[in-house]
N, C-alpha and C positions, 0 to 999 in steps of 0.2 A: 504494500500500500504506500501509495504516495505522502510525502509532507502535506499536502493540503490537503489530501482525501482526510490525513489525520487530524487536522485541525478543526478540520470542516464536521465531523463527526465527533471531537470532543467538545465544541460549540453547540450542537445541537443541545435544545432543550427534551432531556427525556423525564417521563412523568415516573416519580417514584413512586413507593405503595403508600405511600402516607397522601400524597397531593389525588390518585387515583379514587382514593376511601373519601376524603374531602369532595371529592368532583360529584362521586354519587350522591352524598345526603344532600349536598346539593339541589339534585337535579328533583322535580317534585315527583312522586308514584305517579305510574302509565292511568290507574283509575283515577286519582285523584285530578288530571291533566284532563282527562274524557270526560269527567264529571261535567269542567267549567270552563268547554268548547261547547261553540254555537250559543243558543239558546236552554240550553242544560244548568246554567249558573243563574242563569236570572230565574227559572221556575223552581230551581233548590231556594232561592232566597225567599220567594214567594210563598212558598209552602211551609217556610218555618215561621216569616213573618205573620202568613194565617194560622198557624198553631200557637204563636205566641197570644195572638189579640182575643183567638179560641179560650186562653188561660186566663187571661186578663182581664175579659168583659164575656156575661153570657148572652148580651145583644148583639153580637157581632155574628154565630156563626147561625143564624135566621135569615127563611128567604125572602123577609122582606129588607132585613139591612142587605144583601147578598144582590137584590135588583137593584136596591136604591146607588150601588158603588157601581153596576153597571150603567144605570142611568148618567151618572155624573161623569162617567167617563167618556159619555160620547162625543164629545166637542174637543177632549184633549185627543181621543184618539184619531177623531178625524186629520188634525192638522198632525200627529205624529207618524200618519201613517204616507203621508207627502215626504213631512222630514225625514222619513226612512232614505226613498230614494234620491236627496238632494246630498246626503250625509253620505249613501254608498260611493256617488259619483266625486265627493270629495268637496261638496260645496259648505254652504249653511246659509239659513235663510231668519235673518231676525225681523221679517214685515209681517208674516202669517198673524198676528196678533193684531198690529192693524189694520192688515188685509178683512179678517174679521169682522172687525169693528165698519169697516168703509159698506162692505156689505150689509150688515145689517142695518144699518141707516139710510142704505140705497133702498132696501125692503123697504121699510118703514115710511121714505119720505113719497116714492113712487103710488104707495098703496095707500098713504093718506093725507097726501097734499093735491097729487095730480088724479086721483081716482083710477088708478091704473086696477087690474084685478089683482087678484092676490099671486096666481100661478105666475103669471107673465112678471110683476114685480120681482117673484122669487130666481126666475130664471135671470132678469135681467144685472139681480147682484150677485149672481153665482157667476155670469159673464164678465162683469165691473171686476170681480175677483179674479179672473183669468187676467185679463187685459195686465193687470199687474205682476202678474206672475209670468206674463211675456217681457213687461218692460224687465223683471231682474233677468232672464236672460238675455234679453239681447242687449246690456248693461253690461251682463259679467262677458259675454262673447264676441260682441264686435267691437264698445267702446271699450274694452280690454280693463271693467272695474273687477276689483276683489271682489268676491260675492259676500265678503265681510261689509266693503263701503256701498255697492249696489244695493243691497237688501235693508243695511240700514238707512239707506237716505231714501226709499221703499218707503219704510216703517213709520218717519215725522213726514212725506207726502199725505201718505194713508190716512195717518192718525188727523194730518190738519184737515182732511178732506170728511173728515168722519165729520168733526165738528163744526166742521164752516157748513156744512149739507142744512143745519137747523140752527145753525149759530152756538151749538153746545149745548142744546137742549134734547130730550128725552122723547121718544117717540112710545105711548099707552097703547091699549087698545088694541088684539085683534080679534079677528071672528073664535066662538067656540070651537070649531072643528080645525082650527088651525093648530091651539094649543091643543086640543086633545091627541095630536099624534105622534105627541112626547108625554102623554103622560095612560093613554089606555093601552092597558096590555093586551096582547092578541094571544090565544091559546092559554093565558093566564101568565105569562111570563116576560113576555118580550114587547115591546113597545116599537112603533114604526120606526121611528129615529134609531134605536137599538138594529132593528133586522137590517136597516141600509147596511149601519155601519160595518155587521159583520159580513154583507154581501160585500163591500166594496174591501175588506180584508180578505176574503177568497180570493177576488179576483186580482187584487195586488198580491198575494201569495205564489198563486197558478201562472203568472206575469214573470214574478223575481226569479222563478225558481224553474220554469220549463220552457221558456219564449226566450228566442234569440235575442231583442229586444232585451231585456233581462238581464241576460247575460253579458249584454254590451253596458248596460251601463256599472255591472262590478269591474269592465274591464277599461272602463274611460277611469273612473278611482284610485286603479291601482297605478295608471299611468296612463296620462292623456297624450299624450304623442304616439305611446307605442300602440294605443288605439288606435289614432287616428292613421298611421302607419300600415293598421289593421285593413283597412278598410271601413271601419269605424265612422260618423259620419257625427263629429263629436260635438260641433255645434249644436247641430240639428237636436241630438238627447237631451244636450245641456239646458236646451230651451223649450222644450218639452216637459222636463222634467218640473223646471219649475212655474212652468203654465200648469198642469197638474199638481204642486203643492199652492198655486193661486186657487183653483178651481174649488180644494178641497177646503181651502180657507174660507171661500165661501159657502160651500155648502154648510158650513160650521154655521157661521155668521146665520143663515138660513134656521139652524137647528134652534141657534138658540134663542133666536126673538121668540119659537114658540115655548120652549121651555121658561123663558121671565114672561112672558105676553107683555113685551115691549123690547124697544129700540134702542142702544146707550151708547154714547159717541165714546166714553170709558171702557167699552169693552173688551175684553179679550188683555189687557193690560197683564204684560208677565207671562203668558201661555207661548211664546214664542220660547221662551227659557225652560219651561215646564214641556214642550215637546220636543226639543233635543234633549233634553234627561232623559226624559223616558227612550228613545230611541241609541242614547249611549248607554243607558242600563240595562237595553235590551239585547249588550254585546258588540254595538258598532261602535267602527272606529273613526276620531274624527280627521284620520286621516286618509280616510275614503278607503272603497276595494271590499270592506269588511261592514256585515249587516245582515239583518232579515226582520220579515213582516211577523215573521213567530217570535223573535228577539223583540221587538217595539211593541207583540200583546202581551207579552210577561214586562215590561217595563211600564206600560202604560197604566197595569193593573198594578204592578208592584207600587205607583205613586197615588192611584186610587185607593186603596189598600191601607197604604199608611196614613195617609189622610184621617178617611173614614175611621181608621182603627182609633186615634187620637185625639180624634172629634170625642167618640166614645169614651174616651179617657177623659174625657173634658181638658186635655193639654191646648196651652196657647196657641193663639194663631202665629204670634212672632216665634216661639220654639221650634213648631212645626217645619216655618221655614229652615232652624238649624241644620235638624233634622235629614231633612231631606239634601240639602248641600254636602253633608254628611256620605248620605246615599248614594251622589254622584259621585264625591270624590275618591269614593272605595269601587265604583263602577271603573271610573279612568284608571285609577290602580291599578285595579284588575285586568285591565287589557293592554296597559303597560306591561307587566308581568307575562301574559301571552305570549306578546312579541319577543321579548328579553329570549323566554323559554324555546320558541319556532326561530332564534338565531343562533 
């Protein structure tokens, strides 16, 4: 052997039995890894957090508190199930909340200032809510903004247009059968606003997970050039995408003037924050590629969940807030830790 073959070979670093025995405990067990991949982590969280509020309160595990956390969750999960795919493709959208609000004020003023009917009003601020969720992508895509400064400068348009719409006044008043289908159950359990929202979580499921479409946009996430490289048509998804988390902002906006039976240029205030949680608790990452529509129902419920649970504890509404910040930042952990582990 040569002089530098030897050198070269007492240079290397080799792994003794002491660093080898450190490397394994290390590394976390193959089940415990399995457990809290995908959507496996956040429905472990969920089921200990409903056997905790199970122990703690015995109005909790009744099926009327059990509708009433699905009821309340339909508005968050409308807008988190857009977030989903805005988060996969690597974006984020902080107007959904005033998107909301613009909508439902566009309801309201159409239907009781201009005598519009009520269907047409509702279609027209589920439109009003697209239209916005076109300008943040072609915001984030051709005038080349962050969808950080795009969606926020989105969010005080929205919000001013909400308010200038009645001057910042309140929109009362609608027909009975408008509110009743947020609040009558069909077959004794589920509520119309309930059935959409689980119809349009199938079909964003059946969407993410088996349509090329789908697939293209985990793959604009993980790397937007090498999509587009792809043959990927990465504009085009980008603004797509969040004309669909516009759409659904509205259909929210929609939802919920029946559930208040009124209009509030305040509404939706903070649900933009509250639907990325839940969609990063449901195991995505916010650095796009990483997500799913089963990850954003266990997150969505996970924040309905503890809510409700703490309501029922009579805990504050400012702790609550701790709480839950709490819950995120063990969510981002956690999938920090992921990556650490898959490198």
């Amino acid at each position: 052997m040569s002089t530098t073959s030897k050198a070269a070979a007492s240079t290397d670093p080799q792994p003794t039995g002491e660093s080898q025995s450190v490397e394994r405990r290390m590394k976390a067990p193959a089940w415990a890894t399995a457990l809290l991949t995908g959507s496996r982590g956040p429905a472990l969280g969920l089921l200990v957090m409903c056997v905790v509020f199970f122990i703690a309160t015995p109005f909790f595990l009744t099926q009327n508190n059990l509708l009433n956390i699905l009821d309340q969750t339909v508005i968050l999960g409308l807008l988190a199930l857009g977030m989903t795919a805005v988060i996969v493709i690597g974006g984020i959208d902080l107007s959904v909340g005033a998107v909301l609000a613009l909508a439902t004020m566009t309801l309201g003023w159409l239907s009781h200032d201009f005598g519009w009917p009520l269907w047409l009003s509702a279609v027209t601020a589920i439109g009003v809510a697209g239209v916005c969720g076109v300008a943040n992508g072609l915001g984030i895509t051709l005038a080349k903004l962050p969808p950080f400064i795009a969606t926020l400068a989105m969010m005080s348009i929205a919000r001013g247009l909400a308010n200038l719409i009645t001057d910042g006044q309140q929109i009362v008043g609608y027909p009975g059968w408008f509110g009743n289908l947020s609040t009558t159950r069909y077959l004794g359990f589920f509520t119309m606003t309930a059935l959409v929202l689980v119809a349009l979580y199938a079909a964003g499921w059946a969407y993410m997970r088996y349509r090329v479409g789908g697939r293209e946009l985990y793959a604009i996430g993980g790397s937007s050039e090498v999509a587009r490289l792809a043959g990927v048509s990465v504009r085009k998804k980008t603004v797509l995408v969040y004309t669909v988390a516009g759409l659904l902002s509205g259909v929210a906006g929609v939802f919920l003037a029946m559930r208040l039976d009124s209009s509030q240029p305040s509404a939706g205030l903070g649900l933009e924050l509250d639907a990325i949680a839940a969609v990063v608790i449901g195991g995505a990452s916010l650095k796009g590629g990483v997500g799913s529509v089963t990850g954003t129902v266990f997150g969505v419920l996970i924040i309905g969940v503890l809510r409700n649970g703490l309501n029922l504890l009579g805990v504050s509404p400012f702790v609550q807030q701790v709480v839950i910040g709490v819950v995120i930042a063990l969510a981002v952990m956690l999938d920090v830790l992921r990556r650490r582990k898959a490198h």
